[in-house]
ROVOGU-572984 format. One record per residue (C-alpha): x, y, z; residue number from 1. Coordinates in nm, 3 decimals, decimal comma, padded with zeros to 5 digits. Each point is the difference from the previous one (the first is absolute). Example, Ala and Ser with C-alpha at 12.3 -4.5 7.8 and 13.67 -1.06 7.14 Angstrom:
% residues 2
+---------+---------+---------+-----+
!       X !       Y !       Z ! num !
+---------+---------+---------+-----+
!  01,230 ! -00,450 !  00,780 !   1 !
!  00,137 !  00,344 ! -00,066 !   2 !
+---------+---------+---------+-----+
% end
This chain:
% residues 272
+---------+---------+---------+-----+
!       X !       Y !       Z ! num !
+---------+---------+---------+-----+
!  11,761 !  09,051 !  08,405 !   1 !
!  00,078 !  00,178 ! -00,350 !   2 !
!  00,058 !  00,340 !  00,179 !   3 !
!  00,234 !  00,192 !  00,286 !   4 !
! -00,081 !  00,330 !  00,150 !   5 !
!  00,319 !  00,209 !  00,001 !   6 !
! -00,015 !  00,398 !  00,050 !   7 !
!  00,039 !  00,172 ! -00,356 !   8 !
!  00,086 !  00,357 !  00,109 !   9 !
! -00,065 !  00,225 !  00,254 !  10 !
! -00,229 !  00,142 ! -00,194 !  11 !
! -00,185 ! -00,279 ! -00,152 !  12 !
!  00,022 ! -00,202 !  00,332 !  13 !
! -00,060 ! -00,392 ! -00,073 !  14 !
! -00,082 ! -00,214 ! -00,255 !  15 !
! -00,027 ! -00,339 ! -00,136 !  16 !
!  00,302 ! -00,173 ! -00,211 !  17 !
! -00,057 ! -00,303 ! -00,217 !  18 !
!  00,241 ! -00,319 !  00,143 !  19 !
! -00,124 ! -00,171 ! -00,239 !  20 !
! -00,142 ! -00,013 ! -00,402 !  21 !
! -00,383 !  00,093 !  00,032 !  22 !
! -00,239 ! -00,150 ! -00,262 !  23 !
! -00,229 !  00,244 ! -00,174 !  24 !
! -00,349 ! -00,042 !  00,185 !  25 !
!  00,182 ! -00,160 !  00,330 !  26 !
! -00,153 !  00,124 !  00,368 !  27 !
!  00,309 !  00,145 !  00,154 !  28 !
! -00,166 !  00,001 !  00,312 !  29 !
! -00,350 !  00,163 !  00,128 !  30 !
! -00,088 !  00,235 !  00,314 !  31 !
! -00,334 !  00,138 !  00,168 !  32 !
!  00,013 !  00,365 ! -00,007 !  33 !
! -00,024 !  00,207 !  00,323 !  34 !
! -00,288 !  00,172 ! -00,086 !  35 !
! -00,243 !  00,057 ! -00,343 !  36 !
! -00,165 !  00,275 ! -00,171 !  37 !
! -00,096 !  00,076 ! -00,290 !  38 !
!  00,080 !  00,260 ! -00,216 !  39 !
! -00,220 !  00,303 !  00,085 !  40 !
! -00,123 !  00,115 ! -00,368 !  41 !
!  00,044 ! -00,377 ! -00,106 !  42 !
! -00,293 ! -00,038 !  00,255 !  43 !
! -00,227 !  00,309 ! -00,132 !  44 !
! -00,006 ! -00,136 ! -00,336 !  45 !
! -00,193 ! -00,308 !  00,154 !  46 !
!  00,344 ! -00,276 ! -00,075 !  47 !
! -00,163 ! -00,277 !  00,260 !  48 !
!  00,243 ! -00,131 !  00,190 !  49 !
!  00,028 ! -00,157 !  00,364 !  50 !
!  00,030 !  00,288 !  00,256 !  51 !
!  00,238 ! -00,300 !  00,187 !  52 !
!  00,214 ! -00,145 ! -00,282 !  53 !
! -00,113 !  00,178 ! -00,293 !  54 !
! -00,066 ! -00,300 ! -00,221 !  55 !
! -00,296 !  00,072 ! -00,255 !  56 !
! -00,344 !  00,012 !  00,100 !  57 !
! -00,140 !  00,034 ! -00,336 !  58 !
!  00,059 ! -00,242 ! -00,337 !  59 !
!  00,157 !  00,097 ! -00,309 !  60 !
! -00,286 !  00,041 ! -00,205 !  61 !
! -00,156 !  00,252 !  00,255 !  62 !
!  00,293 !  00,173 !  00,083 !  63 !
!  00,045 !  00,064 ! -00,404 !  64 !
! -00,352 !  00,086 ! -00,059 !  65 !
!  00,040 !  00,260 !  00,293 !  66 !
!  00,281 !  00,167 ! -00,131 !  67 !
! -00,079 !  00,020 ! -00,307 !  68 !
! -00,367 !  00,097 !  00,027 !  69 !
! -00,148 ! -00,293 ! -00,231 !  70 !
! -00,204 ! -00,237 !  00,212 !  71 !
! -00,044 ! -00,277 ! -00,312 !  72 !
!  00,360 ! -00,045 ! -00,044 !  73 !
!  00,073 ! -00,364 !  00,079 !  74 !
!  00,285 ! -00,208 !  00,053 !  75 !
!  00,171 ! -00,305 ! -00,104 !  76 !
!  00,162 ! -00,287 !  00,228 !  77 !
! -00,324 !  00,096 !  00,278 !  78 !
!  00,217 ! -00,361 !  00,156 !  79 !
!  00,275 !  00,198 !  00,060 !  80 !
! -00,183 !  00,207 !  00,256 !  81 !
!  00,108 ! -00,010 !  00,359 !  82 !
! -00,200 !  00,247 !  00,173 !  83 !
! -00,244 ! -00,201 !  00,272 !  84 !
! -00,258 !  00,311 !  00,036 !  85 !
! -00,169 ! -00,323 !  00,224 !  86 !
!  00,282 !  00,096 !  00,290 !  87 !
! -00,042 !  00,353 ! -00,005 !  88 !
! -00,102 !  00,131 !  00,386 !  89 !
! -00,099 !  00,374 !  00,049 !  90 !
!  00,151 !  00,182 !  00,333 !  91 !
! -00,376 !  00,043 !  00,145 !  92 !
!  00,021 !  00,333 !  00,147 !  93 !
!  00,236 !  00,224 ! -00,310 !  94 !
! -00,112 ! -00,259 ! -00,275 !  95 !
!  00,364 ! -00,034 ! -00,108 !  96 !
!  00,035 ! -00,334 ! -00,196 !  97 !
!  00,283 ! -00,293 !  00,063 !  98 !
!  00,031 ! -00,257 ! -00,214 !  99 !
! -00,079 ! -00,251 !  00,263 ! 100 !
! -00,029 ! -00,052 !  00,399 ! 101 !
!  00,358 ! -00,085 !  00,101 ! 102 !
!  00,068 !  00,361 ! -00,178 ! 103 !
! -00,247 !  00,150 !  00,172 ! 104 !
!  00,038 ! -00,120 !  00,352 ! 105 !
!  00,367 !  00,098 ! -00,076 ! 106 !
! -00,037 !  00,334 ! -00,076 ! 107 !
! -00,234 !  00,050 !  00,318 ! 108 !
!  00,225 ! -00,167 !  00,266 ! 109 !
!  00,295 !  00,199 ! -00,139 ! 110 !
! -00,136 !  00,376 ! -00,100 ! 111 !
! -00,328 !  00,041 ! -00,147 ! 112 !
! -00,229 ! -00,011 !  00,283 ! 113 !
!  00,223 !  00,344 !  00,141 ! 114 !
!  00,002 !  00,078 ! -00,429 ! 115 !
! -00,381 ! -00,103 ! -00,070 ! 116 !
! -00,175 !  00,348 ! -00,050 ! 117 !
! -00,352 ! -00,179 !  00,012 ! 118 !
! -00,273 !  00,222 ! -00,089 ! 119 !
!  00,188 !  00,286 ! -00,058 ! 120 !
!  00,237 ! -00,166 ! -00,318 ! 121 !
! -00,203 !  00,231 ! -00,243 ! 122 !
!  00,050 !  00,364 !  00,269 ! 123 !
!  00,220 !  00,211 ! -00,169 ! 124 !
!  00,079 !  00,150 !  00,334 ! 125 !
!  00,138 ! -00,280 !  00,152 ! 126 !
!  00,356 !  00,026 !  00,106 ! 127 !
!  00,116 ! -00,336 ! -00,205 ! 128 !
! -00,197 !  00,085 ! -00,284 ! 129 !
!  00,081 !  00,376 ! -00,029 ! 130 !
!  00,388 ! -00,110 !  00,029 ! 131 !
! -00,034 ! -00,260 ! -00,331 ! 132 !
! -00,146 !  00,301 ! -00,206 ! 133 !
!  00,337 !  00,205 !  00,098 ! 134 !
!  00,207 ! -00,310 ! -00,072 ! 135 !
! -00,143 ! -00,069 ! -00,323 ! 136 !
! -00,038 !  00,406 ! -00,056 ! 137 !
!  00,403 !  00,043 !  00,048 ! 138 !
!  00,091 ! -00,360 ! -00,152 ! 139 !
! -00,169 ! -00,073 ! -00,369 ! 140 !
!  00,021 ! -00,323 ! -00,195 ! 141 !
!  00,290 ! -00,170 ! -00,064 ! 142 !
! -00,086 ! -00,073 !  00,365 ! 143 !
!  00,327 ! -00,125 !  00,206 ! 144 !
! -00,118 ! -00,006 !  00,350 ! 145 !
! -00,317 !  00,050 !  00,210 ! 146 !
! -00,036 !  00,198 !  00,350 ! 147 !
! -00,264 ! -00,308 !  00,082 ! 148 !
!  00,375 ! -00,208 !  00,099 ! 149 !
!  00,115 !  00,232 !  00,238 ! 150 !
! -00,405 !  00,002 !  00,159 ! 151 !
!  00,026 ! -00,398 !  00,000 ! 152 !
!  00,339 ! -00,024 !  00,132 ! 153 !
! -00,087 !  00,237 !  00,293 ! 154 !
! -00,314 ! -00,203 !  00,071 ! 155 !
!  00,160 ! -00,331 ! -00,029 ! 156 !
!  00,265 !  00,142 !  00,317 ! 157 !
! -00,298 !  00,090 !  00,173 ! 158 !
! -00,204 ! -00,331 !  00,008 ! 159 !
!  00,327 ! -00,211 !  00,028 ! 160 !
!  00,076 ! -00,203 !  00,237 ! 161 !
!  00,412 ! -00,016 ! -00,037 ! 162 !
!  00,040 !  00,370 ! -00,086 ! 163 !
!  00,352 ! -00,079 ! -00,002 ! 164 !
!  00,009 ! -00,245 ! -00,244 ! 165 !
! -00,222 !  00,244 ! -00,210 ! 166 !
!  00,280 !  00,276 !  00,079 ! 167 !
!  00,282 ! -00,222 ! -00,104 ! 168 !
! -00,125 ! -00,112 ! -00,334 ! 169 !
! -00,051 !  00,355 ! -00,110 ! 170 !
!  00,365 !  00,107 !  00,155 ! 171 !
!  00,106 ! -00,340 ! -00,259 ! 172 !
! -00,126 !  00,259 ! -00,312 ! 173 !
!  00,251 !  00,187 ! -00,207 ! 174 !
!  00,031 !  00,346 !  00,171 ! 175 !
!  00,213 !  00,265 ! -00,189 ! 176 !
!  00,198 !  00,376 !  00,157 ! 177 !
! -00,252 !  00,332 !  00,000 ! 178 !
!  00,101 !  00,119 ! -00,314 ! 179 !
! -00,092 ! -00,349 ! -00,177 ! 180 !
! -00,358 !  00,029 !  00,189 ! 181 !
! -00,046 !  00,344 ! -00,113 ! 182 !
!  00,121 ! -00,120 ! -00,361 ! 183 !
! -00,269 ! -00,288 !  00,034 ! 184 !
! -00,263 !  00,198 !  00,115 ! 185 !
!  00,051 !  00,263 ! -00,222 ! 186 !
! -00,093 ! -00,216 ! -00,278 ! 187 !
! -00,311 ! -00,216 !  00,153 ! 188 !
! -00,144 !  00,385 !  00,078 ! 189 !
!  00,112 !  00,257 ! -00,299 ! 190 !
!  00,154 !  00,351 !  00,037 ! 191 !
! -00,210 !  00,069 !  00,292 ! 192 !
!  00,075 ! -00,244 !  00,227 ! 193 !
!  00,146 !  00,210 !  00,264 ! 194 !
! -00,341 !  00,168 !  00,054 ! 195 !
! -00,205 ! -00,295 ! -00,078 ! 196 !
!  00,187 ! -00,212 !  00,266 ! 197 !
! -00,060 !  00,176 !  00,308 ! 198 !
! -00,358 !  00,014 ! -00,112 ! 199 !
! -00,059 ! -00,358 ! -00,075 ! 200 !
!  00,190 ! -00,091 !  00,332 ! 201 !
! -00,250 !  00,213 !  00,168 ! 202 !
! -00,283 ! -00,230 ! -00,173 ! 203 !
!  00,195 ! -00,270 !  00,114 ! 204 !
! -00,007 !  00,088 !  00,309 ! 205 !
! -00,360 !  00,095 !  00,029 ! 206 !
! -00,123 ! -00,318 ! -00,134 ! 207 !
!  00,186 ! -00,273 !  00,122 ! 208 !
!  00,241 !  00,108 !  00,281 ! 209 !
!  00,111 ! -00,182 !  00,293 ! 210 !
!  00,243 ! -00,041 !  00,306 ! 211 !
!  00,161 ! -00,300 ! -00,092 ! 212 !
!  00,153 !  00,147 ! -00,345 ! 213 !
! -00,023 !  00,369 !  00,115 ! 214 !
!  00,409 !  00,006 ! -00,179 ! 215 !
! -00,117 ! -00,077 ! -00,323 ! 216 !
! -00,246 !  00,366 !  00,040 ! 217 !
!  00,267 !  00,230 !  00,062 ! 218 !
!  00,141 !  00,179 ! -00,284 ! 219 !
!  00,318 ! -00,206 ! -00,020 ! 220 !
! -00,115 ! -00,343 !  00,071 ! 221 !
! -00,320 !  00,056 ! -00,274 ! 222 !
!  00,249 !  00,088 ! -00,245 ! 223 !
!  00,188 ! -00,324 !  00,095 ! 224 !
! -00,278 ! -00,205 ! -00,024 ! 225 !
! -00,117 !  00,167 ! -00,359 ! 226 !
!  00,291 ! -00,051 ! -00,116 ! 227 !
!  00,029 ! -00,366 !  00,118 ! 228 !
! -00,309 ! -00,087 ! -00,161 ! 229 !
!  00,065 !  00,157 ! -00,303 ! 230 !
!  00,369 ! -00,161 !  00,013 ! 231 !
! -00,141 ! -00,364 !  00,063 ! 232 !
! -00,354 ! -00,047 ! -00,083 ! 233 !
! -00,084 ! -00,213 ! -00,343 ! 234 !
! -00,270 !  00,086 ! -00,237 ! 235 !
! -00,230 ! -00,218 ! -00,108 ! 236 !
! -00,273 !  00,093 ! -00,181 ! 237 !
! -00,338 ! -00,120 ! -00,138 ! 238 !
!  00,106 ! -00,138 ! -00,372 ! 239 !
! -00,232 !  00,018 ! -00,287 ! 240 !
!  00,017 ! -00,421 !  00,006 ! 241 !
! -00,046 ! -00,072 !  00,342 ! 242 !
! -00,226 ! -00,224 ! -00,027 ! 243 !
!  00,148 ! -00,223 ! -00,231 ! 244 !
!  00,231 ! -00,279 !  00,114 ! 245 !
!  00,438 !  00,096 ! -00,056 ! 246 !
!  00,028 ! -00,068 ! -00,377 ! 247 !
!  00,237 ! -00,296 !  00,111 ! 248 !
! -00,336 ! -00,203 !  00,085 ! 249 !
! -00,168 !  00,121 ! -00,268 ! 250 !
!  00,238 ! -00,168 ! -00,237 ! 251 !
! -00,013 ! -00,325 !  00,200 ! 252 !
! -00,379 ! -00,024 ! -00,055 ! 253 !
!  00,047 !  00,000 ! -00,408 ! 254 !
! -00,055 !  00,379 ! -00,092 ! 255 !
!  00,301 !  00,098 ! -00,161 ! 256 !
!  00,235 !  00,305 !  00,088 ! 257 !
! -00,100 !  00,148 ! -00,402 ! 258 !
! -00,390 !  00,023 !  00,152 ! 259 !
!  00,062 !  00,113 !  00,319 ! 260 !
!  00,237 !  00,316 ! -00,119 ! 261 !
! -00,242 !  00,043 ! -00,261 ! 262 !
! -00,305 !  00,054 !  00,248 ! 263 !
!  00,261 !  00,250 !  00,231 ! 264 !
!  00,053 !  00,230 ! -00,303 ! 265 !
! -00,380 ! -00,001 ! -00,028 ! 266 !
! -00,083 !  00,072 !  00,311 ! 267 !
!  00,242 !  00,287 !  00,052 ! 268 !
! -00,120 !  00,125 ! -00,339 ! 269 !
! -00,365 !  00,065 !  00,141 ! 270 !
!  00,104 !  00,125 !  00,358 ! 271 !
!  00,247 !  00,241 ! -00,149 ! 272 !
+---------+---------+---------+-----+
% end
């Protein structure tokens, strides 16, 4: 292993330290996350990605052609393309796309048939879909964080079968003292957050409640789990090349590293 965890600081809580020289490009190591979601106004401006993993649903060439509003733009190296639109599988009753059956059947078994809003995704009245407009309403782009974590997490208590072990890996997260969490929050929500928290805990509550994490709606344990969220969760968001293979591979198959930054500056020149 080329890594220990030690504790940094009270404040910081744990990290990883290098035992070891790590070579540019090197895997230190890998982990399934908890839970998935992506970024609220990332998802309005129609990035495709898996509602499960969030890999790509759409190519390059489409994804560029969206964004930038030109539908005859085309690309080069189409063999670098790694999207299989083929696998794609719809959720049948909220039409909410996966890039393929394992991720699907995943997402079920663990929160989205408690999450699935069926017929009523497009209701502005409904309780999950009136509490993303607040989220995204009281948390613009650079996005950080999305309320959708805190929805799956709760679900994914619910329909477990080892709450405990559920329970413990979220106790395993870096938690931080009141004042850090208000610190925290403060910046994920704006000046307003002390209004705009009790109101979006209300939401909370009113769209996805239940017995089983009935802590995390109080108004000291929803701070605490904002704040863990916001403290531990990883952004990863739909890149303008997602479609096209790690420039590593690209190199391998005989385009040089000259053409393929050439074609990046391009494309960020007509998405601009």
């Amino acid at each position: 292993m080329s890594f220990e965890i030690k504790v940094i600081s009270n404040a910081k809580g744990r990290g990883l330290v290098a035992t070891k020289q790590i070579a540019k490009g090197e895997v230190i190591f890998e982990e399934k996350p908890l839970v998935c979601s992506q970024f609220l106004w990332n998802e309005f401006y129609r990035y495709a990605a898996c509602e499960y993993c969030l890999s790509p649903l759409e190519i390059a060439e489409e994804n560029v052609r969206r964004l930038s509003g030109d539908s005859n733009i085309s690309l080069p190296f189409p063999e670098m393309n790694v999207v299989d639109q083929s696998q794609h599988v719809p959720c049948r009753n909220c039409k909410v796309v996966y890039c393929s059956q394992n991720c699907f059947e995943s997402a079920w078994s663990e929160y989205h048939q408690l999450l699935c809003l069926d017929s009523a995704r497009l209701d502005p009245e409904h309780p999950l879909n009136k509490l993303c407009d607040f989220w995204k309403n009281i948390h613009f782009p650079p996005e950080t964080c999305s309320i959708l974590l805190f929805a799956k997490l709760v679900a994914k208590l619910r329909l477990s079968s080892n709450k405990a072990e559920i329970l413990e890996r979220i106790a395993e997260f870096c938690h931080s003292t009141v004042e850090l969490d208000s610190s925290l929050i403060h910046k994920l929500m704006g000046e307003q957050f002390q209004e705009q928290i009790e109101v979006l805990r209300q939401m909370c509550h009113d769209a996805f409640y239940c017995e089983e994490a009935a802590a995390w709606f109080t108004p000291d344990g929803f701070r605490s789990i904002l704040a863990l969220i916001g403290r531990n969760g990883q952004g990863v968001g739909t890149r303008l090349v997602a479609g096209l293979r790690r420039p590593k591979m690209a190199f391998s198959h005989g385009i040089s590293e000259t053409a393929f930054n050439r074609t990046l500056c391009l494309l960020f020149a007509v998405v601009r």
